[in-house]
N, CA, C and O atoms as a GROMACS GRO file, in nm:
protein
  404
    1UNK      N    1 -12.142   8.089   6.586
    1UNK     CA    2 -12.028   8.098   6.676
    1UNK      C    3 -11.910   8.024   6.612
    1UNK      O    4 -11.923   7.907   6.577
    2UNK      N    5 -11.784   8.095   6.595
    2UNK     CA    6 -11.701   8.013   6.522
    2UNK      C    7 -11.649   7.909   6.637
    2UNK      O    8 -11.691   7.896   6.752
    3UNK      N    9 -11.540   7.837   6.568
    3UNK     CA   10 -11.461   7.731   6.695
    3UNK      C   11 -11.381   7.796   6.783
    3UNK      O   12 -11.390   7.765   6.902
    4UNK      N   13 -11.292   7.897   6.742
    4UNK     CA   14 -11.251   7.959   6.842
    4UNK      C   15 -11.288   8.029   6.995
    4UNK      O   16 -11.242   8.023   7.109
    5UNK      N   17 -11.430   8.116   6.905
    5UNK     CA   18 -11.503   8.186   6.998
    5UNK      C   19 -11.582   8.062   7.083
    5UNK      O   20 -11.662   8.106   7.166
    6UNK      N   21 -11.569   7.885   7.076
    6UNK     CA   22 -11.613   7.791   7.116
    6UNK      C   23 -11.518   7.741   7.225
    6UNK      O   24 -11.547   7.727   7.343
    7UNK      N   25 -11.416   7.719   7.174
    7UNK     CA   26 -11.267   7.728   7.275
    7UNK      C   27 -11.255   7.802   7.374
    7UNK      O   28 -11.200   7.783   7.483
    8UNK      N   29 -11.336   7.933   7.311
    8UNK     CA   30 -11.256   8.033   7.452
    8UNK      C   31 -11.397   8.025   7.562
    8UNK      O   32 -11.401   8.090   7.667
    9UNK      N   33 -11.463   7.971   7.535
    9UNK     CA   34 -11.586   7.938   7.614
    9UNK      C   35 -11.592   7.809   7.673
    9UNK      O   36 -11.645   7.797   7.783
   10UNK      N   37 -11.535   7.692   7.601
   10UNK     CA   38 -11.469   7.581   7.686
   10UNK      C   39 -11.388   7.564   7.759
   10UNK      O   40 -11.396   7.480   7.848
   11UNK      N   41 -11.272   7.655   7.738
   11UNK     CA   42 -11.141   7.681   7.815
   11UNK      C   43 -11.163   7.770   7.924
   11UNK      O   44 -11.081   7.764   8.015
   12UNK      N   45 -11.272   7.864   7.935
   12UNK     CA   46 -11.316   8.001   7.995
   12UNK      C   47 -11.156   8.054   7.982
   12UNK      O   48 -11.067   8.001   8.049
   13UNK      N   49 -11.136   8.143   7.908
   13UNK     CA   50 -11.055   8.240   7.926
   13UNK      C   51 -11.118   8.371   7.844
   13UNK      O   52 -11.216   8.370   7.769
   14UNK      N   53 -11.049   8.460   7.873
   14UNK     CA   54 -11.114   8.583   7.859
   14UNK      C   55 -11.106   8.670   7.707
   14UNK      O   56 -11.176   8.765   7.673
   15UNK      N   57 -10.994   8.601   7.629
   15UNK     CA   58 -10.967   8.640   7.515
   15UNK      C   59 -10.970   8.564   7.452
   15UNK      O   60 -10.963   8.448   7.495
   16UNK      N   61 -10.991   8.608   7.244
   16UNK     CA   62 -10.956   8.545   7.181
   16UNK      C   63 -10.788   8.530   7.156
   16UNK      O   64 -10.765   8.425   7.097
   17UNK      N   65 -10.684   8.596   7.180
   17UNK     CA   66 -10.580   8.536   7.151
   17UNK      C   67 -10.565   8.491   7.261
   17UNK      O   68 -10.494   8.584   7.297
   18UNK      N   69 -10.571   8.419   7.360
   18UNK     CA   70 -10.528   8.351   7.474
   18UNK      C   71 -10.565   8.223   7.394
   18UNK      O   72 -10.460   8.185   7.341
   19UNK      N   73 -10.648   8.153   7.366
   19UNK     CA   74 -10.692   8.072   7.288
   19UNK      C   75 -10.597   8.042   7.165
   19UNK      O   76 -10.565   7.927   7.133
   20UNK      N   77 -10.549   8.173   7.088
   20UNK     CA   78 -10.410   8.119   6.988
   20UNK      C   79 -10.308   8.094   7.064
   20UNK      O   80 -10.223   8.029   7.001
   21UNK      N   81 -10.273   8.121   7.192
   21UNK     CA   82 -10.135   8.136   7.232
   21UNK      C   83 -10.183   7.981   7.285
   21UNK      O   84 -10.123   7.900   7.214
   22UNK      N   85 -10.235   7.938   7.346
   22UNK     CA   86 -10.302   7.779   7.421
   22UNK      C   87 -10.290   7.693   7.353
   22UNK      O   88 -10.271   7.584   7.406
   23UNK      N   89 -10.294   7.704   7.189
   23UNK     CA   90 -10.311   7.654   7.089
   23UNK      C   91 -10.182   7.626   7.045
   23UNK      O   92 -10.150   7.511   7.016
   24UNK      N   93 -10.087   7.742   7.034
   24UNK     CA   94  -9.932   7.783   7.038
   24UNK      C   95  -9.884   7.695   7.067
   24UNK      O   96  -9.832   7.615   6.989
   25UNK      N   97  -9.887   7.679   7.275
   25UNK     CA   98  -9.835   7.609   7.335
   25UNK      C   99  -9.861   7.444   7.305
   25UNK      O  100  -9.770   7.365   7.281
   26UNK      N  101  -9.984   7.415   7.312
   26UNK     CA  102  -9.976   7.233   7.261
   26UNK      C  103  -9.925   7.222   7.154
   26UNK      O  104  -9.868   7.115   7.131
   27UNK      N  105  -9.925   7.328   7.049
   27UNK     CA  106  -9.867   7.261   6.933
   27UNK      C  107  -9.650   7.267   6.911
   27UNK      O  108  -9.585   7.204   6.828
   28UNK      N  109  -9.602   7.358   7.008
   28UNK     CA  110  -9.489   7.369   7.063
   28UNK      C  111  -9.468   7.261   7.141
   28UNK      O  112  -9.366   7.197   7.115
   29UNK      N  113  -9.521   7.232   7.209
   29UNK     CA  114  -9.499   7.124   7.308
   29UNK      C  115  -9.488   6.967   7.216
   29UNK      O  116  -9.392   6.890   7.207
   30UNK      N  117  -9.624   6.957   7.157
   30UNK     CA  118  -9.616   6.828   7.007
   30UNK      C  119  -9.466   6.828   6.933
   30UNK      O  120  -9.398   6.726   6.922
   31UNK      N  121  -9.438   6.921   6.898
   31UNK     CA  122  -9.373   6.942   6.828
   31UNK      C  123  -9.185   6.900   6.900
   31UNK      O  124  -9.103   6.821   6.851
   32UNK      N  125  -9.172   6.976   7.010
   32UNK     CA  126  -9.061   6.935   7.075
   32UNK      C  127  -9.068   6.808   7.120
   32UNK      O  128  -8.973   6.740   7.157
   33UNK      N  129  -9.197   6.772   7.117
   33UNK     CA  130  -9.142   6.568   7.170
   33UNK      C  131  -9.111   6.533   7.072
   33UNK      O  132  -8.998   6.486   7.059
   34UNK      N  133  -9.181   6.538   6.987
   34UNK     CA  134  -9.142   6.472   6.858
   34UNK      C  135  -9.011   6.492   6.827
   34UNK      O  136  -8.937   6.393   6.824
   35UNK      N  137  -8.962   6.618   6.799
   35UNK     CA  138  -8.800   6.640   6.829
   35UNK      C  139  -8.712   6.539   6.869
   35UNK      O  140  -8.638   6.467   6.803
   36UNK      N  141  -8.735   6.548   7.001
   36UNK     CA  142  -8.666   6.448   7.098
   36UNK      C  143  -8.659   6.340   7.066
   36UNK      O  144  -8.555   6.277   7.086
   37UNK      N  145  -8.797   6.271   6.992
   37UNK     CA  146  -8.778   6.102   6.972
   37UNK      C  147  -8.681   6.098   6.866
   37UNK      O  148  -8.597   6.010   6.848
   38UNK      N  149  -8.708   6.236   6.775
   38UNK     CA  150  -8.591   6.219   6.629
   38UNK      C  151  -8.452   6.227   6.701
   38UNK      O  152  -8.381   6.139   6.653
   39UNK      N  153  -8.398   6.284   6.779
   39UNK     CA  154  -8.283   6.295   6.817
   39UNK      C  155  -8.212   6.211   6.872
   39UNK      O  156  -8.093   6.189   6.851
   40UNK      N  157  -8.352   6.107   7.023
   40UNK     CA  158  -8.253   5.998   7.052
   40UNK      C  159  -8.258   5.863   6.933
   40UNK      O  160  -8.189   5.764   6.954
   41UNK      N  161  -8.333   5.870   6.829
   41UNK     CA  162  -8.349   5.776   6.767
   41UNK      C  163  -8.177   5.779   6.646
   41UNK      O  164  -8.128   5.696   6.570
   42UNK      N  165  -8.136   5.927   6.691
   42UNK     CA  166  -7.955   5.902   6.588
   42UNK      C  167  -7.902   5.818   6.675
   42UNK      O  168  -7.801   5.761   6.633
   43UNK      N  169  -7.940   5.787   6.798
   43UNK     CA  170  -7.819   5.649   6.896
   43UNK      C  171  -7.822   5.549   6.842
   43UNK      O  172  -7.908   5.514   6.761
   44UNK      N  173  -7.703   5.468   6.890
   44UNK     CA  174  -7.742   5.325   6.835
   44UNK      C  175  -7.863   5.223   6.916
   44UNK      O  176  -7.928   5.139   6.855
   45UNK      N  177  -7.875   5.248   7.058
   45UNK     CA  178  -7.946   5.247   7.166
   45UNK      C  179  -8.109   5.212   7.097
   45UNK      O  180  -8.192   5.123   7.117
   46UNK      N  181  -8.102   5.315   7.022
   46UNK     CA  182  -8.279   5.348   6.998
   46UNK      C  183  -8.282   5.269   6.898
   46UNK      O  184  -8.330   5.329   6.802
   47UNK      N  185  -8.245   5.124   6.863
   47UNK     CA  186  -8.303   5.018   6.759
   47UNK      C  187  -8.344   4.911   6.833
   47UNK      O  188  -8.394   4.809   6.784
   48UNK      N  189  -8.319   4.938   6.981
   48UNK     CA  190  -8.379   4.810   7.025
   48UNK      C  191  -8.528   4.841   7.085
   48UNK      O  192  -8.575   4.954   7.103
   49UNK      N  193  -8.584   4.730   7.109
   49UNK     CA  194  -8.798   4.752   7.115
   49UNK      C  195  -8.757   4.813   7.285
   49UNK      O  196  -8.841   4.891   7.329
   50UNK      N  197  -8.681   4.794   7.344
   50UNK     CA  198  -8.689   4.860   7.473
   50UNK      C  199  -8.695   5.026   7.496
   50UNK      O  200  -8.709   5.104   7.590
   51UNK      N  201  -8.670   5.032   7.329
   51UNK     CA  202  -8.646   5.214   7.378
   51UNK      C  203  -8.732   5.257   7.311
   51UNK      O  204  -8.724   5.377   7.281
   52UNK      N  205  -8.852   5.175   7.260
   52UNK     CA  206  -8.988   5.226   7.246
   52UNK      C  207  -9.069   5.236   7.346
   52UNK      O  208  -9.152   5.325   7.365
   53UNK      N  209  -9.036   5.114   7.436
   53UNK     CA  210  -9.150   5.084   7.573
   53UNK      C  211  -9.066   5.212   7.687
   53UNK      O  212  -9.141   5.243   7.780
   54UNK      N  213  -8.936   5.280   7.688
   54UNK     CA  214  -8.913   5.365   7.798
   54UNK      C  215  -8.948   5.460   7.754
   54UNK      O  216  -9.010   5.539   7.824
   55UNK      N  217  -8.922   5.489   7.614
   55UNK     CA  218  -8.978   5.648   7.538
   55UNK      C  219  -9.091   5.656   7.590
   55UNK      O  220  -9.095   5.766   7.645
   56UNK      N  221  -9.191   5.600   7.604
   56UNK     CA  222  -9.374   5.564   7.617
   56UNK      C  223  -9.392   5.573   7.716
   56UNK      O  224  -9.503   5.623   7.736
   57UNK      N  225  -9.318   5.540   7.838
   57UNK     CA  226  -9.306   5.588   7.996
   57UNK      C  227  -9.287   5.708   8.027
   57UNK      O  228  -9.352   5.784   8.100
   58UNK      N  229  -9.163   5.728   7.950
   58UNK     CA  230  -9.114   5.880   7.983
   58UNK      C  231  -9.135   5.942   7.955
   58UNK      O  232  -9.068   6.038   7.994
   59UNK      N  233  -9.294   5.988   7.818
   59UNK     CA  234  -9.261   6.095   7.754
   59UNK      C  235  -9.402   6.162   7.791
   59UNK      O  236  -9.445   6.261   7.732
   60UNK      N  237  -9.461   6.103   7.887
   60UNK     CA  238  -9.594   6.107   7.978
   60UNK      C  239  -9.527   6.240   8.070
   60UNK      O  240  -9.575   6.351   8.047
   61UNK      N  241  -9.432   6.231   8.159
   61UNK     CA  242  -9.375   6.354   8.253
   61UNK      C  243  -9.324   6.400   8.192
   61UNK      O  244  -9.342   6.518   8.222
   62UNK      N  245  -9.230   6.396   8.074
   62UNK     CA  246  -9.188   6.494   7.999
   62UNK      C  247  -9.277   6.640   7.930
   62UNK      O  248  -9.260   6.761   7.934
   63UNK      N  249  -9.394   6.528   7.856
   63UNK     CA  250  -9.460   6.616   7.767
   63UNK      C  251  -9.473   6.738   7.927
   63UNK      O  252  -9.391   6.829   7.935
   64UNK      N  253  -9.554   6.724   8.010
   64UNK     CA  254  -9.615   6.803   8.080
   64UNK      C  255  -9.537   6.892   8.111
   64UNK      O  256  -9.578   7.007   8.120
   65UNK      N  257  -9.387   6.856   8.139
   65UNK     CA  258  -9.275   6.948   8.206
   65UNK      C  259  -9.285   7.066   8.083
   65UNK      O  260  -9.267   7.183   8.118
   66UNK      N  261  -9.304   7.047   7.992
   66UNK     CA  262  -9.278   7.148   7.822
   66UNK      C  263  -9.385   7.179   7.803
   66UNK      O  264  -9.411   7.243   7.701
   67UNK      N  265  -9.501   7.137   7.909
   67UNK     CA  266  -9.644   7.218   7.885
   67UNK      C  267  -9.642   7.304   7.973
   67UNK      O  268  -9.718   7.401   7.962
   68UNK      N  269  -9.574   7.294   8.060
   68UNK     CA  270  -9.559   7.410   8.152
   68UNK      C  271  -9.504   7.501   8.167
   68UNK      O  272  -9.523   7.604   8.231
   69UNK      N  273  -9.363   7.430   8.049
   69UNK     CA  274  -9.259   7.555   8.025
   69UNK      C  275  -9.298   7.642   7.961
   69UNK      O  276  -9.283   7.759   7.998
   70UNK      N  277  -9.373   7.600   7.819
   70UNK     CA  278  -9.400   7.650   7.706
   70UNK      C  279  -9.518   7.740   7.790
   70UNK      O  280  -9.497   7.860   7.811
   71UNK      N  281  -9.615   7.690   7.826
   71UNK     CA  282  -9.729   7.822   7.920
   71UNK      C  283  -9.673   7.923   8.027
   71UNK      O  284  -9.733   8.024   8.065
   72UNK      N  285  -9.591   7.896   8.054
   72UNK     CA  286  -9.522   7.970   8.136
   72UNK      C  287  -9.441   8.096   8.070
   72UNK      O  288  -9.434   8.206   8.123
   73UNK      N  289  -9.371   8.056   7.924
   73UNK     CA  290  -9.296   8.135   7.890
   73UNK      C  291  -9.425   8.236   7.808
   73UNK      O  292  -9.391   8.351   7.834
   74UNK      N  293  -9.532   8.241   7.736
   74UNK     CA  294  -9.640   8.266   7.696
   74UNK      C  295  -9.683   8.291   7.754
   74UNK      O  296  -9.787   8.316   7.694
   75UNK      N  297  -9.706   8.325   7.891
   75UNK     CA  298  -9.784   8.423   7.997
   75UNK      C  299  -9.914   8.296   8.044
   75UNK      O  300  -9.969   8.315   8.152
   76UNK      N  301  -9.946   8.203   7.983
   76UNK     CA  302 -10.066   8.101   8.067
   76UNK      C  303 -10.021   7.971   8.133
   76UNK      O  304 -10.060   7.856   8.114
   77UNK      N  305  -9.921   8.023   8.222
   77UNK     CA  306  -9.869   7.939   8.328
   77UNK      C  307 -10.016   7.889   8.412
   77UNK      O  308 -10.057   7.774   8.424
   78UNK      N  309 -10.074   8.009   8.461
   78UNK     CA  310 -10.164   7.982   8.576
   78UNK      C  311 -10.280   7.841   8.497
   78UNK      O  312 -10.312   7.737   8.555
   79UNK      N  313 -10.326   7.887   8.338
   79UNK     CA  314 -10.393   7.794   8.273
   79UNK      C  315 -10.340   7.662   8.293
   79UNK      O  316 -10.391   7.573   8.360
   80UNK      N  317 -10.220   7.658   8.223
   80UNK     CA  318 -10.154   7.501   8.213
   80UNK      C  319 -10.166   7.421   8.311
   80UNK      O  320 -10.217   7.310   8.296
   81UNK      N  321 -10.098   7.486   8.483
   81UNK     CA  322 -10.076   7.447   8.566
   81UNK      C  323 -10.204   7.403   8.650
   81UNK      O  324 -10.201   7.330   8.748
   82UNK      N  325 -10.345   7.476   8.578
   82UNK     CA  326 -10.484   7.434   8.626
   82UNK      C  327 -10.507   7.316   8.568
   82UNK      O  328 -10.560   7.220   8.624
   83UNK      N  329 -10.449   7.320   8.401
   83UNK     CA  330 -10.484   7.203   8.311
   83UNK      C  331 -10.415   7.096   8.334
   83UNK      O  332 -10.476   6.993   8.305
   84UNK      N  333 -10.304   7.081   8.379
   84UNK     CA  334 -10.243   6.985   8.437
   84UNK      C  335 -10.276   6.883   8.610
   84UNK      O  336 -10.256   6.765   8.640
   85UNK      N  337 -10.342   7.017   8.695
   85UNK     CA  338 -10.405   6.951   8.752
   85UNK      C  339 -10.520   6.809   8.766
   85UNK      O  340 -10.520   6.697   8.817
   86UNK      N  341 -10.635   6.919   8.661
   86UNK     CA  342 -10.736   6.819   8.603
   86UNK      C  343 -10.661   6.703   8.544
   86UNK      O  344 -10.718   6.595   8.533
   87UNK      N  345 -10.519   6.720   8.502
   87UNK     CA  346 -10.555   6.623   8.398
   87UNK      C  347 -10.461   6.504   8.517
   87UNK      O  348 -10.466   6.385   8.487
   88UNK      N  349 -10.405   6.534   8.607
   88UNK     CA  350 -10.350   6.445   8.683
   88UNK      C  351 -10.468   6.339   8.744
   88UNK      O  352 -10.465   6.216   8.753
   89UNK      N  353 -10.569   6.431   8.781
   89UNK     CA  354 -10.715   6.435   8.892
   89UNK      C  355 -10.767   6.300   8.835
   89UNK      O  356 -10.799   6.200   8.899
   90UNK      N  357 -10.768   6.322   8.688
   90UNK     CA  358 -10.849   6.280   8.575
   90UNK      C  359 -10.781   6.109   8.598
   90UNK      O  360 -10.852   6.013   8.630
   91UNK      N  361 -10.628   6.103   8.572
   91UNK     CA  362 -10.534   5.987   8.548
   91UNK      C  363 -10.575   5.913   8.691
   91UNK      O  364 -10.620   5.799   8.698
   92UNK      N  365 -10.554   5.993   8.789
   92UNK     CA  366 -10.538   5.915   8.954
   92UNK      C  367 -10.679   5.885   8.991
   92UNK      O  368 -10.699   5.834   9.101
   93UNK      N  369 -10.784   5.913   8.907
   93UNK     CA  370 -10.948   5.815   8.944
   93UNK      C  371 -10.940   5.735   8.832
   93UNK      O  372 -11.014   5.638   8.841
   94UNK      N  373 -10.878   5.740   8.730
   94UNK     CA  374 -10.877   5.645   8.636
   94UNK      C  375 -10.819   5.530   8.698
   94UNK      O  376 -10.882   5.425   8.694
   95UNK      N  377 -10.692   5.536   8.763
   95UNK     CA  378 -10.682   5.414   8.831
   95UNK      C  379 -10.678   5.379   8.962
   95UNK      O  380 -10.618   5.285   9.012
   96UNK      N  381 -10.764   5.484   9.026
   96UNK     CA  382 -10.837   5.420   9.160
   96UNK      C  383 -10.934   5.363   9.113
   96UNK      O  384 -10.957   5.258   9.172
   97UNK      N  385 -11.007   5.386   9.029
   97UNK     CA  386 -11.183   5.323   9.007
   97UNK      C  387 -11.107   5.194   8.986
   97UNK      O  388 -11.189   5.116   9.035
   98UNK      N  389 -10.976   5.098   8.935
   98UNK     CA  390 -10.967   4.988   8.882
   98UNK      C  391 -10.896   4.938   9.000
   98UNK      O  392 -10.852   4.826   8.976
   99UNK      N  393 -10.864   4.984   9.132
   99UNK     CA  394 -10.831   4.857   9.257
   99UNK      C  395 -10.979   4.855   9.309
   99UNK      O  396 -11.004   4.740   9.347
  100UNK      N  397 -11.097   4.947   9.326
  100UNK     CA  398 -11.178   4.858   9.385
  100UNK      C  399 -11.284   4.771   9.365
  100UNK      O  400 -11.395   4.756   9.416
  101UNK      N  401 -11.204   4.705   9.257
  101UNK     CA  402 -11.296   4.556   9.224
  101UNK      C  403 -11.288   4.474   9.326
  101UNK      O  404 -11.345   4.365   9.322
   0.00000   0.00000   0.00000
């Protein structure tokens, strides 16, 4: 079984190019943050350590907003917007399990 045909069985989707286009999209999405940090880093702003610690805040709702765009414009909106669920689901027991100590 190659990796792909492994993907599209982890991901359950029904095709093999749904799996390139999925693939598409995270690596579009990587790619435009990274962008962004090159762009605000021409300010003068972006030499101080504070605009490492807000980049690192902000780029948590960002990335997702451009995972959704990017699946959306690629026809696997309904995917992303499932994958984004989990992955919220995933974050908000990560830090419920740590108030009830």
């Amino acid at each position: 079984m190659s990796f792909i045909s492994r993907l599209k069985d982890r991901w359950k989707v029904e095709k093999v190019s749904q799996v390139w286009i999925i693939l598409l999209v995270f690596a579009l999405t990587g790619f435009s943050v990274m962008y962004l940090k090159r762009w605000f880093k021409g300010f003068d702003f972006a030499d101080y350590w504070w605009f490492d610690l807000v980049y690192y805040i902000l780029i948590l709702p960002v990335y997702n907003v451009l995972l959704l765009f990017y699946g959306a414009i690629f026809g696997q909106g309904k995917y992303f917007l499932n994958f984004e669920k989990r992955f919220f689901k995933r974050l908000a027991g990560w830090f419920g399990n740590s108030q009830q100590s």
